[in-house]
N, C-alpha and C positions, 0 to 999 in steps of 0.2 A: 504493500500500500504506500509506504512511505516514498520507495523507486517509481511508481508511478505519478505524485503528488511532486516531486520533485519535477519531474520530466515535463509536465503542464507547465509548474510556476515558472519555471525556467525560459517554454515558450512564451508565455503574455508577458513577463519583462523583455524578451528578445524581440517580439512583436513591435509592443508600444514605441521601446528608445531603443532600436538595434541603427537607426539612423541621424545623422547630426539634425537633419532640416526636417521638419513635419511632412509625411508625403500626402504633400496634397492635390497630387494629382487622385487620391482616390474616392474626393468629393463626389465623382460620378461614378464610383463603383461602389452598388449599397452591400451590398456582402464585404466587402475591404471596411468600409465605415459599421457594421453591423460587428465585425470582430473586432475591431480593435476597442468599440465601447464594452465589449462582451471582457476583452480583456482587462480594460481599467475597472468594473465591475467585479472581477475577481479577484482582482487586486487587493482592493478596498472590504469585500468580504474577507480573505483572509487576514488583514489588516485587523479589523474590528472584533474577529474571533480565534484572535489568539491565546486567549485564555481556556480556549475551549478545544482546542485542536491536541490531538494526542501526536500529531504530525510534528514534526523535527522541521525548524527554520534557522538558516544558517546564522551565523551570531552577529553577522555586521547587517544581517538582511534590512532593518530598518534606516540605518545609516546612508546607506549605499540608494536602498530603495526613494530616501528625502530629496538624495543629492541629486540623481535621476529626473525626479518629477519636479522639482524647481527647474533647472535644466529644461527640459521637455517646457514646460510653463512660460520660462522668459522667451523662448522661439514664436510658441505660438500666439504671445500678446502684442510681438516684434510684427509679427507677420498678419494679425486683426488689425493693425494700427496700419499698415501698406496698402491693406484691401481697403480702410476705412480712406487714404489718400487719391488712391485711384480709383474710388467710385465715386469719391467727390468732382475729383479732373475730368472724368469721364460726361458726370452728369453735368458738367459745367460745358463740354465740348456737343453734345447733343445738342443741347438749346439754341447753339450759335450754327451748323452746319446743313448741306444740304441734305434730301432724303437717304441714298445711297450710303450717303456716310453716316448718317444716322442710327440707318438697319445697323449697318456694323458696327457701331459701337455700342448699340444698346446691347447685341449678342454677349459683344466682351461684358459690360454691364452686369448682364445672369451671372456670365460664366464666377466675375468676382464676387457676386453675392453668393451665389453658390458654396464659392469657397469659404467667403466667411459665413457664412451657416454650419456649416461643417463646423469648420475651427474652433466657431463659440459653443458650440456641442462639444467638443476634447479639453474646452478650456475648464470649460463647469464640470467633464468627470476627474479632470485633473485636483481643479481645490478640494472636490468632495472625496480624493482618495491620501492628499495630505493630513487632514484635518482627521480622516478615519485613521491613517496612521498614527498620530500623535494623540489620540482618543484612545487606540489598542494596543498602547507599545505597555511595557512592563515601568512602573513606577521609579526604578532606578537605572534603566535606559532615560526615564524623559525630562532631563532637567538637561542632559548633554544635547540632546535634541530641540529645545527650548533657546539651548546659547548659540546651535547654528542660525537658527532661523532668528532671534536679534541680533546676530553678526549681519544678518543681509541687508539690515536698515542702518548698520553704524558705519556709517560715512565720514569721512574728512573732507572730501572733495566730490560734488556730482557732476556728472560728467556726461556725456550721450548713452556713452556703452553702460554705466551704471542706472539710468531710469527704468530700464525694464526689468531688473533687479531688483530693485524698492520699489516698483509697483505691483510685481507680483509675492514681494514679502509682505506690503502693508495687505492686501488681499485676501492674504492667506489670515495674517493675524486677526482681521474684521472677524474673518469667519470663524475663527477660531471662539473668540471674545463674545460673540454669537450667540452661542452655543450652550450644550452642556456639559461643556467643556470645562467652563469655571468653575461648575458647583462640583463635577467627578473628582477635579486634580487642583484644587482649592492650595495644598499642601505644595505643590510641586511651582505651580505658576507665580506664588503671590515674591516671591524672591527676585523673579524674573523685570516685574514690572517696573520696578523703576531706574531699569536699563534701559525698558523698551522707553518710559516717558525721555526721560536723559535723551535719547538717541532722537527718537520725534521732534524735541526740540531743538536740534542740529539742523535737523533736514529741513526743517521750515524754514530757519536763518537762510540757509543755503539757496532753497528754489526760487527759481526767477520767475517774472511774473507768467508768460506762457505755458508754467507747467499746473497750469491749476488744479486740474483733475485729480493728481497723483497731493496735491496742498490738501485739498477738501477731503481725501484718503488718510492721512495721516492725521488730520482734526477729527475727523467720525472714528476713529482707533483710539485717540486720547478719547473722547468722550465715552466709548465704549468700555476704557478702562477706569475712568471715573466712575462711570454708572454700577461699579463691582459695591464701591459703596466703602467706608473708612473701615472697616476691616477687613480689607485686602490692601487700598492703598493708604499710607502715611499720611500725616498732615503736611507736610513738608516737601513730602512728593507728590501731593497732588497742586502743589501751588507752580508746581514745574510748568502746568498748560499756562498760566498768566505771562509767559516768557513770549509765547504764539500771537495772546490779544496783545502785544503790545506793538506787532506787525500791522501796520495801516495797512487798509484792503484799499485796491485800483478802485478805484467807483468808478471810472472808464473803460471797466473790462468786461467783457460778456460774459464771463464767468461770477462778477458778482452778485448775484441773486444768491448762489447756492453757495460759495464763500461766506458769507454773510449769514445765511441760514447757518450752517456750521459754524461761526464764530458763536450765537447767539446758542446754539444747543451747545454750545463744550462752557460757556460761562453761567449758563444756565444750572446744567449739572453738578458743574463748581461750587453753586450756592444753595442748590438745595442737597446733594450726597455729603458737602463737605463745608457747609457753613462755618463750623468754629475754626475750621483752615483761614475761610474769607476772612473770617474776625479779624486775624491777626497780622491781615496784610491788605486791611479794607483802602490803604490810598491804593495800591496797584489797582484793584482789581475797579475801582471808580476809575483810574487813569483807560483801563479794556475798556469801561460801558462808554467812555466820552469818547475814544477811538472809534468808537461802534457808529455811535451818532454823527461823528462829522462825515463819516464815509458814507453814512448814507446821506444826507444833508446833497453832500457831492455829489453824489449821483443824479440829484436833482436839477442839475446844469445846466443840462442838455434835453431834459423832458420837459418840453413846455407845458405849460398850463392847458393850453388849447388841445392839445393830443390825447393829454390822461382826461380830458372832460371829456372827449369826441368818442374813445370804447378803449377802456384799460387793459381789452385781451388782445389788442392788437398790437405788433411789435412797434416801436417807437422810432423806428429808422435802423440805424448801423448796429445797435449792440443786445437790448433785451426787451422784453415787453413794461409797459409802463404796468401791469400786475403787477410783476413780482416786485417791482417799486414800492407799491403799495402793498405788499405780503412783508415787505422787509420792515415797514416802519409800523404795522402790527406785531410786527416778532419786537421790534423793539419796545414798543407800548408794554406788550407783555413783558418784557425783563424788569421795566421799572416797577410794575406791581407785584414782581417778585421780590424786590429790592424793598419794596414797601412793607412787605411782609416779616421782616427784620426791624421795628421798628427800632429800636433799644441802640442798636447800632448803625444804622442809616439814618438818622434824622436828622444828626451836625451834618450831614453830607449833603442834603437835599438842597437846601440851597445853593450849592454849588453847581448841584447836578440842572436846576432848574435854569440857574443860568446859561450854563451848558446850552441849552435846549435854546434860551431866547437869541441868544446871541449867534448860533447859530442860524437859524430861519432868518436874522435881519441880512447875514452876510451873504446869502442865497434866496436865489424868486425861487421859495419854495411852492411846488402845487396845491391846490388848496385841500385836495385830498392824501396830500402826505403828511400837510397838518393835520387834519381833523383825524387821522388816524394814531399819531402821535400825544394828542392831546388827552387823553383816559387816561394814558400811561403819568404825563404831568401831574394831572391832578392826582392820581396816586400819593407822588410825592409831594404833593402840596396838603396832604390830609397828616402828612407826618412833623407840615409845619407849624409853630407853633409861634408866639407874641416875638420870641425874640429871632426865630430861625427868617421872621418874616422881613426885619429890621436889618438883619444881616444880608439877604436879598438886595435891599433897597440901596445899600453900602455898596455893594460890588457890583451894581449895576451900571450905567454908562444913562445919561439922560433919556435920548433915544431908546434903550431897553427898555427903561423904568415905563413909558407909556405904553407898550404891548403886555410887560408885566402886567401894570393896573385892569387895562383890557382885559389877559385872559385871568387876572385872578378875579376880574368883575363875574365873567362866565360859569367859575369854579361855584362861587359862592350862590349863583341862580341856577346852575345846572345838575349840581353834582353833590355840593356841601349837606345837603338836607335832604337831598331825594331818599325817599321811603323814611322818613324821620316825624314823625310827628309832632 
């Protein structure tokens, strides 16, 4: 039994990576693509039930089997990101061409979607047979197995050849982090993590603005490892993510909707898994929410008034939809109500924060629906003000402010102060 279980395992590892490049000429061969899924499936089963197997696995097999499927991994994210390039040039050369040329490139067209269908089909049985690996390895194989796979995010220098490296580590780790992965090997991970944060916040120093994707990967990782909750992570080490908010987001970049989104959920987490962290580092973590604010504030530059009144689902010209403009400064509303909800410690702050807020909108024609979304979130923090936080307002404000102040704190007091109050 065991000379035959050998002689299989042997095929579907020789199968899957017996070759440097993914052969993807077998997109159009469904028996070729029907085995080699058959094979990372078996894979991934004997991975998961090795506790259970009377069957004999050789001693480096999970080692060797990690090193493999990363490998295999960074090729085919290499090669989805090529297909994702030339079917953009493609469908950019269609539009502009005559008929003849058109048939033909719409054929190539298929033929690349083709391939990346396939691809994304080996890509997703590839994560799902790492993650079952490190789910079924034995507890004293998987701390050695944990330091490879944070070696693949600690970086000194990013590079070309290194992105597809850290994008399919941070991937791998999502999934991980996912899981129940945290609640099985509770013991085994929680040592891990704050190498992996440490490292997270290298890479982000690092990335340039172009590489967002792989930015907003490494933020939804830290949040996922905040969300474990203060006995997994330190106090200390969780204040590592306020190193990331203190990176200004492009407000000119198409990528900040969802940047943005992911700043707001990793600060959010921050404060409510690890509050008496925030406590103790409350100017930082004010310095993130004002960072938050101006970038978005900034993004308001270029979206006119006229566009976000005329239909917010439509794109707003060159970079995102005037939505998610206004999804962004709802998310922000909500962080101040979060903020608010700490009164004891946020209420010296509020006046700062409130300024924040005026003095931004004067320096920008903001929309009127970017205010009127932001403005819940205000009065939040204006419910935390009190005789003298209000006075202290009045002091750091600039003449000019002080009349919008009066304004909306005229609104607070008829709209909000007393609603459901009798």
């Amino acid at each position: 039994m065991q000379d035959v279980f050998d002689v299989i395992l042997t095929a579907a590892i020789h199968h899957v990576f017996k070759q440097d490049l993914p052969r993807l000429e077998i997109a159009f061969n469904d028996s070729e693509v029907a085995s080699l899924h058959s094979s990372l499936r078996f894979l991934k089963v004997v991975c998961l039930s090795r506790s259970n197997l009377e069957l004999h696995l050789p001693d480096d097999f999970h080692i060797r089997l990690l090193a493999s499927t990363l490998h295999f991994l960074r090729l085919l994210e290499l090669n989805n990101n090529s297909f994702t390039d030339i079917t953009k040039n493609t469908e950019s050369y269609v539009e502009k061409e005559n008929d003849d040329y058109q048939s033909r490139m719409t054929e190539v067209l298929l033929v690349e979607q083709g391939k990346a269908s396939w691809s994304d089909d080996a890509v997703e049985q590839g994560y799902c047979l790492v993650v079952s690996l490190l789910e079924g390895c034995e507890p004293a194989l998987l701390p050695e197995l944990l330091d490879g796979l944070g070696d693949e995010i600690t970086t000194k220098h990013i590079s070309e050849t290194s992105l597809e490296r850290l994008r399919v580590a941070l991937h791998i780790w999502h999934r991980l982090l996912s899981g129940r992965f945290t609640k099985d090997r509770k013991k085994e991970l929680r040592p891990k993590l704050p190498k992996i944060l440490f490292a997270l916040q290298s890479v982000l120093q690092q990335l340039k603005h172009n590489e967002a994707e792989i930015a907003k990967l490494a933020i939804d990782v830290m949040v996922k490892i905040l969300s474990l909750g203060k006995g997994m992570v330190l106090p200390h080490n969780a204040l590592l993510v306020l190193h990331s908010s203190l990176i200004k987001l492009q407000a000119h970049d198409k990528s900040f909707p969802q940047l943005f989104q992911s700043q707001y959920t990793l600060l959010s987490t921050l404060l409510f898994q690890h509050s008496e962290a925030v406590y103790g580092a409350v100017h930082v973590f004010i310095t993130c929410v004002r960072n938050l604010l101006f970038s978005l504030i900034q993004s308001c530059s270029e979206q006119s008034e006229a566009v976000i009144q005329h239909d917010i689902t439509q794109p707003t010209g060159k970079l995102f939809k005037a939505s998610e403009v206004v999804q962004s400064a709802q998310k922000m509303a909500r962080l101040y109500q979060e903020i608010s909800s700490h009164k004891n410690t946020f209420s010296k702050y509020c006046p700062y924060m409130i300024a924040d807020y005026i003095e931004s909108v004067q320096s920008v024609v903001t929309p009127s629906l970017i205010r009127d979304a932001l403005v819940p979130g205000i009065y939040c923090l204006l419910d935390l003000c009190g005789e003298h936080e209000l006075s202290l307002l009045h002091a750091v404000l600039q003449k000019g402010s002080r009349e919008l102040f009066h304004s909306l704190h005229a609104d607070y007091s008829k709209y909000h102060k007393f609603k459901g109050k009798v």
